[in-house]
C-alpha positions in Angstrom: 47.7 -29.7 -5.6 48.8 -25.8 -6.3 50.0 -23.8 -3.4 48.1 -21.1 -2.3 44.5 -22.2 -2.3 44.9 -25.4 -3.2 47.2 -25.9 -0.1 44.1 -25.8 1.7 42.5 -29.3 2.2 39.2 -29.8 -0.1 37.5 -31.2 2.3 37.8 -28.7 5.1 36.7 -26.1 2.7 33.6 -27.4 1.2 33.4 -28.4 5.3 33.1 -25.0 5.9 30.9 -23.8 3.2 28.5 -25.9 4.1 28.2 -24.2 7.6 28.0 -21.1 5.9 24.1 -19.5 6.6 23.2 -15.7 5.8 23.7 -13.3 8.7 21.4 -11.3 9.7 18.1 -12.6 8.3 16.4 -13.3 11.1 13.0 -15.5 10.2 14.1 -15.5 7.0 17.2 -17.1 7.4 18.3 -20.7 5.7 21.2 -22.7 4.9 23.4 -22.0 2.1 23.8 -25.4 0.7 21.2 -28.5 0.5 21.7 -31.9 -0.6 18.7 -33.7 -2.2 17.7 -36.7 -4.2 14.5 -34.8 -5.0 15.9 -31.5 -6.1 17.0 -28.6 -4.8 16.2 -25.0 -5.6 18.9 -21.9 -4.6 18.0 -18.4 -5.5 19.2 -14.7 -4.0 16.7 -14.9 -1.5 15.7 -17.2 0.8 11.9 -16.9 0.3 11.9 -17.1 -3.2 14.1 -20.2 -3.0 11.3 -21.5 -0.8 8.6 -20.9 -3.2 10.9 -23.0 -5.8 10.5 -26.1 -3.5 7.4 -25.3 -2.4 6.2 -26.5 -6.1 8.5 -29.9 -5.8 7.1 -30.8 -3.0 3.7 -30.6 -4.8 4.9 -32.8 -7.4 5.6 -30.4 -9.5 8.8 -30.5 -12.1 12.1 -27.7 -12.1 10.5 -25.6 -14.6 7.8 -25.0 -11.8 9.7 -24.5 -8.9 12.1 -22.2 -11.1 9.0 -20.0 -12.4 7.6 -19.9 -9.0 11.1 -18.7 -7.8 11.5 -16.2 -10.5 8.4 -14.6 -9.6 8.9 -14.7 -6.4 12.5 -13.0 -6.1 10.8 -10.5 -8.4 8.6 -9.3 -5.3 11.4 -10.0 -2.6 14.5 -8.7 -4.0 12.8 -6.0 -6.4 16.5 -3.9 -6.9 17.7 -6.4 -9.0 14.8 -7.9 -10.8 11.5 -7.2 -12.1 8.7 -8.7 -14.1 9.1 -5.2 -16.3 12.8 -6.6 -16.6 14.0 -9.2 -19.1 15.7 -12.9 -18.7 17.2 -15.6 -19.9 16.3 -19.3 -18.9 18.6 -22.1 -19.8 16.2 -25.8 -19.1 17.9 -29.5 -19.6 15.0 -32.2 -20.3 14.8 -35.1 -18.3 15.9 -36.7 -21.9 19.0 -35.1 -22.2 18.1 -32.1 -24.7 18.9 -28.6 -24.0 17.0 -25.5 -24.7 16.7 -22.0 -24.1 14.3 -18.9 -24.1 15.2 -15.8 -24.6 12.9 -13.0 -22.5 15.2 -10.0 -23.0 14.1 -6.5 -23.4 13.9 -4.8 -26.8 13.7 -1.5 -28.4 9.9 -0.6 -28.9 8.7 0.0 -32.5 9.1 3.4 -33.7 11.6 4.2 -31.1 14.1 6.3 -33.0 17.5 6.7 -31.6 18.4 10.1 -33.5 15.5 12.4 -31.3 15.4 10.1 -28.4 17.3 11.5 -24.9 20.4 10.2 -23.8 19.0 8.9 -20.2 20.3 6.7 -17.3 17.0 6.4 -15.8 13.6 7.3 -16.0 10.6 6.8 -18.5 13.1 7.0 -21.7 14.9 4.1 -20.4 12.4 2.0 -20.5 12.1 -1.2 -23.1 9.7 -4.0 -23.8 9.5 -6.1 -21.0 10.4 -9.9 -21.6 10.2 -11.5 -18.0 6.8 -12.4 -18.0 7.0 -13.7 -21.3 10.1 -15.7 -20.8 8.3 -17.0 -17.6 4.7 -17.7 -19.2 6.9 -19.9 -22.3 8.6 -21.9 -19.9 5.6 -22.8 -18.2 3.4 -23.6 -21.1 6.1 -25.8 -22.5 7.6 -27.3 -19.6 5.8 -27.2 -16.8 3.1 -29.3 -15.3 1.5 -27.0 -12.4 -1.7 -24.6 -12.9 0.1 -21.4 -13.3 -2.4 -20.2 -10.4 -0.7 -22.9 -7.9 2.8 -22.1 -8.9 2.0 -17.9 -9.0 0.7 -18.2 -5.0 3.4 -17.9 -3.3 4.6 -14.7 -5.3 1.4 -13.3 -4.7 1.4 -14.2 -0.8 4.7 -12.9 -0.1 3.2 -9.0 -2.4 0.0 -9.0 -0.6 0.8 -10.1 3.3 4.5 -8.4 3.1 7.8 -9.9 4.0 11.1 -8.4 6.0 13.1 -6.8 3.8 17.1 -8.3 4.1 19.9 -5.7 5.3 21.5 -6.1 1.3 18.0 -5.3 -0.2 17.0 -2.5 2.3 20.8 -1.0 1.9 20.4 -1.3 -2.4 17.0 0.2 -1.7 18.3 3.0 0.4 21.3 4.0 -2.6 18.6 5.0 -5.1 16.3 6.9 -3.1 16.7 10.3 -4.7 15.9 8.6 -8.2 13.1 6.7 -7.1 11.4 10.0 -5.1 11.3 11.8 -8.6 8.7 8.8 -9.3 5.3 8.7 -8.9 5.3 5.1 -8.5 8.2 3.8 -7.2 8.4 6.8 -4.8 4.7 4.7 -3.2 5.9 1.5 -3.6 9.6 1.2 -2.7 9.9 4.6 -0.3 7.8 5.3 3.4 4.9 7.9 3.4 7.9 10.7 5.1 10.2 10.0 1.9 12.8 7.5 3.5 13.7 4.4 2.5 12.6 1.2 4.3 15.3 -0.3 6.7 16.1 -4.3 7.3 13.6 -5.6 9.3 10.8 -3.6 8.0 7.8 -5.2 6.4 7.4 -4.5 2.9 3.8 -4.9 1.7 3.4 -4.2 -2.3 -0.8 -4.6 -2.9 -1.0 -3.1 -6.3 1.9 -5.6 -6.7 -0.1 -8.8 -5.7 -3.3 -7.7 -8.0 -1.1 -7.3 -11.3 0.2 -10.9 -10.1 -3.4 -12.4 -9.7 -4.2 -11.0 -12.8 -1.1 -12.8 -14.5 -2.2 -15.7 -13.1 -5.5 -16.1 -14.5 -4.5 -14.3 -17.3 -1.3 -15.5 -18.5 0.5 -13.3 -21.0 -1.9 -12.1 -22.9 -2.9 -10.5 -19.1 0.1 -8.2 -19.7 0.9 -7.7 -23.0 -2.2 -7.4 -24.4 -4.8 -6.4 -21.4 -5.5 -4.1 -19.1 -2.0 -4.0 -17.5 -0.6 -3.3 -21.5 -3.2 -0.5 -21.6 -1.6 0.8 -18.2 1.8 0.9 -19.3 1.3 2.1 -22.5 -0.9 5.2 -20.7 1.5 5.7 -18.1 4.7 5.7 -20.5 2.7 8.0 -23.2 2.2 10.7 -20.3 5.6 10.7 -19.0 8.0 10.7 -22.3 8.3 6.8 -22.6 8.5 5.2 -25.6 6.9 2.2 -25.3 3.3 1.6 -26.8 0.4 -1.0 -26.3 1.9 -2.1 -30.0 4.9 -2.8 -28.8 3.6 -4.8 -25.7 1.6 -6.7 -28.4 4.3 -7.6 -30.9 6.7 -9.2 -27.7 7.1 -12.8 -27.7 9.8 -14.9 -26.3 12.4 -16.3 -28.3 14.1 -19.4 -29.0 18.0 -19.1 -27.6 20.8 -20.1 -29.7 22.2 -23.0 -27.5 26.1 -23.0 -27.9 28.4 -25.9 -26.7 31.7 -26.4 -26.2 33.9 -28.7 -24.0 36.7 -28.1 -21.2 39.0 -31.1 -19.9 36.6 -33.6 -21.4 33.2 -32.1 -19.8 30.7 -30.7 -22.0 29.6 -26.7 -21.9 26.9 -25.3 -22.8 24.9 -22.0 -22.9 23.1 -19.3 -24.7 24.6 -17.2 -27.5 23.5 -13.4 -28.1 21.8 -11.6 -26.1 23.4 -13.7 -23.5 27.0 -14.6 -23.4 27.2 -18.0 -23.2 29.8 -18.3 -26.0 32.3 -15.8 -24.3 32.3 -17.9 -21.7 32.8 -21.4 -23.5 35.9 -19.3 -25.6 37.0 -17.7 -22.2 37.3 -21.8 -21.1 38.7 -23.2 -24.0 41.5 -20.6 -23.9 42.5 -21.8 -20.3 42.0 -25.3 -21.6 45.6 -25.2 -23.2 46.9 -24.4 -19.9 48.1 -27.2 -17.4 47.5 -25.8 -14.5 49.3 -28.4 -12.1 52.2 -27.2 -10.8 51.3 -23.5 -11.2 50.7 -21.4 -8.3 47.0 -20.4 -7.9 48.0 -17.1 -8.3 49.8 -17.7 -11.8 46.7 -20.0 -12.5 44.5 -17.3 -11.8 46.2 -14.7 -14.7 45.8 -17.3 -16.8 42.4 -17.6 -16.3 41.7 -13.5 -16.2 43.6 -13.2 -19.2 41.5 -15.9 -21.1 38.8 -13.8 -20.1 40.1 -10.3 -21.4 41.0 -12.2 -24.6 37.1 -13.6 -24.8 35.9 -10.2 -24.1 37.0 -9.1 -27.0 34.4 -11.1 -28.8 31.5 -9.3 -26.9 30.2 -7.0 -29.5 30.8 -9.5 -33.0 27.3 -9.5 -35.1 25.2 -12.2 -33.7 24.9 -14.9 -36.6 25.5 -18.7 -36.4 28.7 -18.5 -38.2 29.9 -16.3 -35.9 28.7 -18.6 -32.8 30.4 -21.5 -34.6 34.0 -19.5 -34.8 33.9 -18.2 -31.4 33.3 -21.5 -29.4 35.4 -23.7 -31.8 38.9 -25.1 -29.9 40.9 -24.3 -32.9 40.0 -20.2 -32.4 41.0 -21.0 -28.8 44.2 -22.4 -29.1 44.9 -19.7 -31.9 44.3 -16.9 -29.5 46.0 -19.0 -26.4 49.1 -17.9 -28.1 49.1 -14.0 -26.5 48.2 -15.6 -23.0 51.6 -15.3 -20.5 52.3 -16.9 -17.8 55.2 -16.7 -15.7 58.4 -18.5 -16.9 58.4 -20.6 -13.4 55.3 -22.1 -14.6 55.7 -22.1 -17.8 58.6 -24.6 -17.3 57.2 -26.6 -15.3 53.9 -27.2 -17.0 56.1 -27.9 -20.4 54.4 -24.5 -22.1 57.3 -22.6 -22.7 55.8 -20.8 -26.0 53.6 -19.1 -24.1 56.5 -18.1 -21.1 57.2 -14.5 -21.2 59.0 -12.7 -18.3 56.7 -10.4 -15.7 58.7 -7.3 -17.0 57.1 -7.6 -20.3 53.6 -6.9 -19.2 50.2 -8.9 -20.2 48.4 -9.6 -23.0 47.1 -6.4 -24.7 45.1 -5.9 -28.1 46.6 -2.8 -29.1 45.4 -1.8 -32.2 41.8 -3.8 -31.7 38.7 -1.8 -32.1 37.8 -0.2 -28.6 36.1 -2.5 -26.4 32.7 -1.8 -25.8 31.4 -4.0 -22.7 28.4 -3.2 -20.0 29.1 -1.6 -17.0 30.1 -3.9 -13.9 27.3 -2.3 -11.7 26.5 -5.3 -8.9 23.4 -6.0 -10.5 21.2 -9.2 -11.5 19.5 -11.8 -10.1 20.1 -15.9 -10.7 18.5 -19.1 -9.6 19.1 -22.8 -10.4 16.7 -25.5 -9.7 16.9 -29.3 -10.6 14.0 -32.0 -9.8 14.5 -35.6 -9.3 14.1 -36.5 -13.2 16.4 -34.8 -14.4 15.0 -31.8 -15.4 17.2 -28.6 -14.4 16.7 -25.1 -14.9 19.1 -22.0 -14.8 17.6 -18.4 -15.1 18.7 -15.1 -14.8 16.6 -12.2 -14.4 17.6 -8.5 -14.4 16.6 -4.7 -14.8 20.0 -3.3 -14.9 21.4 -1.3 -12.9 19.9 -1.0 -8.7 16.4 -0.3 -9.0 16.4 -0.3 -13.3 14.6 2.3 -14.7 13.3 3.8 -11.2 10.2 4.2 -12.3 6.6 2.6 -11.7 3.6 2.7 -12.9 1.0 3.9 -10.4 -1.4 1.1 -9.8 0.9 -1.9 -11.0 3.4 -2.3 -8.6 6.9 -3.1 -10.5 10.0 -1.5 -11.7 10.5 -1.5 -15.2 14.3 -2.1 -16.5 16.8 0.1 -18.0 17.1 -1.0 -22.2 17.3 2.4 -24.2 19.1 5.6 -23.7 22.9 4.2 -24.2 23.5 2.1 -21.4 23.3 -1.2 -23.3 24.8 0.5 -26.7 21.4 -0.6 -28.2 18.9 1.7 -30.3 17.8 -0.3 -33.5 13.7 -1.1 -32.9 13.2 -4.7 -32.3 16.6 -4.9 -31.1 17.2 -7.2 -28.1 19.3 -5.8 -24.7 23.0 -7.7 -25.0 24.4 -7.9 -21.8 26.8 -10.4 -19.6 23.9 -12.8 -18.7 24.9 -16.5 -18.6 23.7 -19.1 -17.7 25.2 -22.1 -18.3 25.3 -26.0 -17.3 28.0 -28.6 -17.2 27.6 -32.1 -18.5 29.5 -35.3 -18.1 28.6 -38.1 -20.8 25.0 -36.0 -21.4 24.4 -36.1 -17.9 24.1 -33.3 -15.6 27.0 -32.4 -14.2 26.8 -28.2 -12.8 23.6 -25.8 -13.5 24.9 -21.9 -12.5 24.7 -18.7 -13.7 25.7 -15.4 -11.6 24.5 -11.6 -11.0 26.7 -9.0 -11.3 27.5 -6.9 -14.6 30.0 -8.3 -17.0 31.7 -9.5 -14.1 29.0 -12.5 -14.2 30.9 -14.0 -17.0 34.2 -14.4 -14.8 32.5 -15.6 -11.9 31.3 -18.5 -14.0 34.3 -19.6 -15.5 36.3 -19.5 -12.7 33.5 -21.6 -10.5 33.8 -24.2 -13.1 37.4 -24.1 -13.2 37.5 -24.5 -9.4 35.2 -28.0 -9.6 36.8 -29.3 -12.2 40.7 -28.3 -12.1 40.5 -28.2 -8.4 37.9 -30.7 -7.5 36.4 -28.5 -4.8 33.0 -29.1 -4.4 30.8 -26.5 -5.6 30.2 -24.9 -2.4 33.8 -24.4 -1.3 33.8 -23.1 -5.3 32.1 -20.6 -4.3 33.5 -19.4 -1.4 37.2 -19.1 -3.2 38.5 -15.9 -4.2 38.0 -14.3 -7.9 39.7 -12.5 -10.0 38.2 -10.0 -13.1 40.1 -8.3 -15.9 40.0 -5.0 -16.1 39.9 -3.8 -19.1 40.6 -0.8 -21.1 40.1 0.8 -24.4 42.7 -1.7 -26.0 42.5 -4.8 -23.9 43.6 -5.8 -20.7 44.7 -3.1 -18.4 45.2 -5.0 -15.2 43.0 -7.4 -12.7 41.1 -6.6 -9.7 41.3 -9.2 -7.0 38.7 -9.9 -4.5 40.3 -9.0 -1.6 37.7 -9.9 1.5 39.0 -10.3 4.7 38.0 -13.8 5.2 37.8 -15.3 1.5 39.5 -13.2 -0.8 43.2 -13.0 -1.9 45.9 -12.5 0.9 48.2 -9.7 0.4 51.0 -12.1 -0.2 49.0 -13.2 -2.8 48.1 -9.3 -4.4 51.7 -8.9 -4.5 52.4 -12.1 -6.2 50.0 -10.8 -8.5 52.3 -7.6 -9.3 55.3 -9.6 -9.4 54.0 -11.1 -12.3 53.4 -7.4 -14.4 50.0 -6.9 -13.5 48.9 -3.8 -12.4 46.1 -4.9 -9.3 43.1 -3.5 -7.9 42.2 -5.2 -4.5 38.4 -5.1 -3.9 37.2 -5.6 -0.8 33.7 -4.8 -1.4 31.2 -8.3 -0.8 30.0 -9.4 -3.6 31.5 -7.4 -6.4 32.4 -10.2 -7.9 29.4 -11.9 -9.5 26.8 -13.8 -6.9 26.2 -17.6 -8.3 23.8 -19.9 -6.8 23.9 -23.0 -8.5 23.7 -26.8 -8.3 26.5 -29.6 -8.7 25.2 -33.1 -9.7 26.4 -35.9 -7.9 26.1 -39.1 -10.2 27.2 -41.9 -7.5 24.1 -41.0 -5.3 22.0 -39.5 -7.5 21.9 -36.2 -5.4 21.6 -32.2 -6.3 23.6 -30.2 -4.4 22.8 -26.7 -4.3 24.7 -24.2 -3.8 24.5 -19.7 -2.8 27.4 -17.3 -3.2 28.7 -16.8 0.4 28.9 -13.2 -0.8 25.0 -12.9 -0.8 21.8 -13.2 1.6 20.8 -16.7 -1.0 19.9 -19.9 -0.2 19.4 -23.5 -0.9 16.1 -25.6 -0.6 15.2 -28.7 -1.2 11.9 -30.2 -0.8 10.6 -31.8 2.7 10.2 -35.1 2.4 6.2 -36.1 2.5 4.4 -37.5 5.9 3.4 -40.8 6.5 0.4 -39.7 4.6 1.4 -38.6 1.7 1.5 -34.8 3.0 4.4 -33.1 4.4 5.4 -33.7 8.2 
């Protein structure tokens, strides 16, 4: 056991975490962590994690409760997700197999980046939509409730309103000036005297719950194809948007290209471009040289930030198999563990002296690289897990960019649509797909499940995965007192590494002892205090012994963990 954290005992922290309950939710409110031999679903908000277990308890599988979820926090958390936004869905069979579906948004047909604006919001922003198609696939091929059934709740929470949570009225609140200059989103998401809605109020979205209902009975071709295409396309045509009922029409959700890997003799696994599954298995594998026992955590931590500025540097390669098969092979890794430094202290001690440089000479840096192109770290994102009792288990991430996406809506539909064109993903090419930092990602011992996670939150989502699973398995905390550890992020500049920031939270992050151990080292540090800037996961650890989920929200968030009420005496619930 390290000093610093790992002085701690791992039992008083997962203790801890697992008293750990969102404040200030009021009816609302649930616990952050649930233990179930059933399943357990843990999304960004509490009701949509509800709806998840909701479809459990009706005997339904984890792709149900994780579509019911998905369109659920698309209603109740609408500043980081939207059915106009795009996703990525990572699903283990109850066999063992692993596959993925891609729902990311593209570049409309006969978009052409040489006349079109240079935007950060509004109409020329906007994409294809892949949510709903990523949703509707992983129903039709995994799931075993009527889409109507799992749908409900989604609809319920739209038509009859909910409470909106302090993070989700305050997110709300910083984009009102955008969202006024809409038509839409100024009805939907702003009060009849122009101000925003404040935690506590209701939030009722009716044109919202129609386009639902008619998903429901409709399926995709309902939006891509139907009325609510011919609505979009009208609405986009009048306001300088690009994107045309032919584009809505030619959509379909993808196959992923599952990528694996392996760290300390678990397997990893997760989805290659768009997503960045594969900077995250290379980001692992890099650390994976290191011994970390008998390193402090700080100097374990550098490692592990600088693994992740060397990974980034793989963000924009062409997306090709060959490429996948380079990236997340351990020979690569150990190539480029050769520019990680740690300090000579810990160098000696974990018998890595060729990699021991003094904390004079500075980290890693790839001077000389091509400039780094990565997304912005905007706080963004939404993620849910959800496992059943057969081993089914689902991680998905769902996004429209930046707070609020595109800040636009189309009168009479109720949603946001997300930000794809314009230069903030770097993409222009028609039929190109959104890359971003999304990645979800699972953990397997002997083809078992082992974790199911994924994260919100920019690029920075990459980091907070790694370092959650480095926490479980180098560690051994349990995943909730994972969670609640501090995190570091590289920062990184036009030719690599330029320093770390340091979550820096009074209660959970870094101590200043720490930041300064931190500089002692070479590192130039930024502490953050900010709550969650860095990455929100809500995920699920799989207990083999007793054959129980564990699920798991970012203490940094308003999440939460459900797992399905056990049924009555009479086959109903109590």
């Amino acid at each position: 056991m390290k000093p610093g954290i790992r002085a701690y005992s791992t039992t008083i922290l997962a203790v801890l975490a697992f008293a750990v309950v969102p404040l200030g939710l009021g009816a609302q409110s649930a616990p952050q962590v649930a233990r179930s031999a059933d399943g357990v679903v843990v999304a960004a908000q509490p009701l949509a994690a509800a709806a998840g277990a909701r479809m459990l308890e009706l005997g339904g599988n984890a792709a149900d409760a994780a579509v019911a979820a998905a369109f659920a926090i698309s209603v109740v958390e609408p500043s980081m997700n939207s059915i106009g936004g795009r996703n990525q869905i990572l699903i283990r069979t109850p066999d063992g197999g692993v596959a993925g579906i891609d729902g990311t948004t593209s570049v409309p047909l006969g978009y052409d980046p040489a006349t079109a604006p240079r935007a950060a919001y509004g109409y020329p922003t906007v994409g294809v939509p892949g949510s709903v198609a990523g949703l509707m696939r992983l129903h039709e091929e995994y799931g075993s409730l009527p889409l109507t059934t799992i749908m409900a709740p989604a609809i319920d929470y739209a038509a009859h309103g909910f409470r909106l949570l302090p993070g989700e009225a305050r997110r709300q609140a910083g984009s009102r000036d955008q969202v006024a200059e809409s038509e839409g989103a100024r009805r939907y998401y702003l009060k009849a005297d122009g101000s925003p809605y404040r935690p506590g109020d209701r939030l009722v979205q009716s044109d919202m719950a129609e386009t639902l209902r008619t998903i429901a009975l409709g399926g995709g071709d309902a939006f891509y194809r139907g009325e609510i295409a011919g609505r979009i396309a009208d609405d986009m045509a009048a306001n300088g948007g690009f994107l045309t009922r032919e584009a809505l029409a030619a959509y379909e959700a993808e196959d992923s290209r599952i990528v694996r890997g392996s760290y300390r003799g678990f397997e990893i696994v997760g989805s290659d471009i768009p997503a960045s599954g594969a900077i995250a298995i290379l980001a692992l594998q890099i650390a994976e040289v290191f011994d970390p026992d008998g390193m402090s955590d700080e100097a374990w931590a550098s490692v592990i930030a600088q693994s992740l500025a060397i990974a980034m540097t793989e963000y924009r390669r062409p997306s090709s198999d060959s490429s996948a098969v380079r990236v997340t092979s351990k020979a690569f890794a150990r190539e480029l563990a050769d520019q990680v430094r740690v300090p000579v202290e810990a160098a000696i001690e974990s018998g890595t002296e060729s990699w021991a440089t003094s904390g004079a000479a500075g980290p890693w840096s790839a001077a000389g690289a091509p400039a780094l192109e990565l997304p912005p770290e905007d706080g963004h994102t939404t993620h849910l897990s959800a496992a059943d009792g057969n081993g089914m288990a689902i991680a998905l991430t769902q996004t429209i960019g930046p707070g609020m996406g595109a800040k636009v809506a189309t009168p009479g539909l109720g949603f946001l649509y997300a930000v794809t064109l314009g230069g903030y993903l770097g993409i222009s090419e028609p039929g190109e797909r959104a890359r971003s930092g999304i990645t979800p990602f699972m953990v397997l011992d002997d083809g078992e499940p082992f974790l199911v996670l994924g994260a919100a939150g920019g690029i920075r989502i990459i980091s907070a995965v790694v370092q959650a699973v480095t926490r479980v398995i180098d560690d051994g905390l349990a995943l909730p007192a994972a969670l609640a550890a501090p995190r570091v992020h590289p920062d990184m500049g036009p030719d690599g590494l330029a320093g770390f920031s340091v979550e820096a939270g009074p209660e959970d992050g870094w101590s200043g002892t720490s930041v300064e151990e931190f500089r002692e080292m070479g590192f130039e540090i930024t502490p953050t205090p900010r709550q969650g800037a860095f990455g929100r996961i809500h995920g699920l650890q799989y207990d083999a012994a007793t054959r129980t989920w564990i699920g798991a929200a970012d203490p940094d968030w308003e999440g939460a963990a459900v797992a399905p009420r056990p049924a009555g005496p009479t086959g109903g619930r109590d």
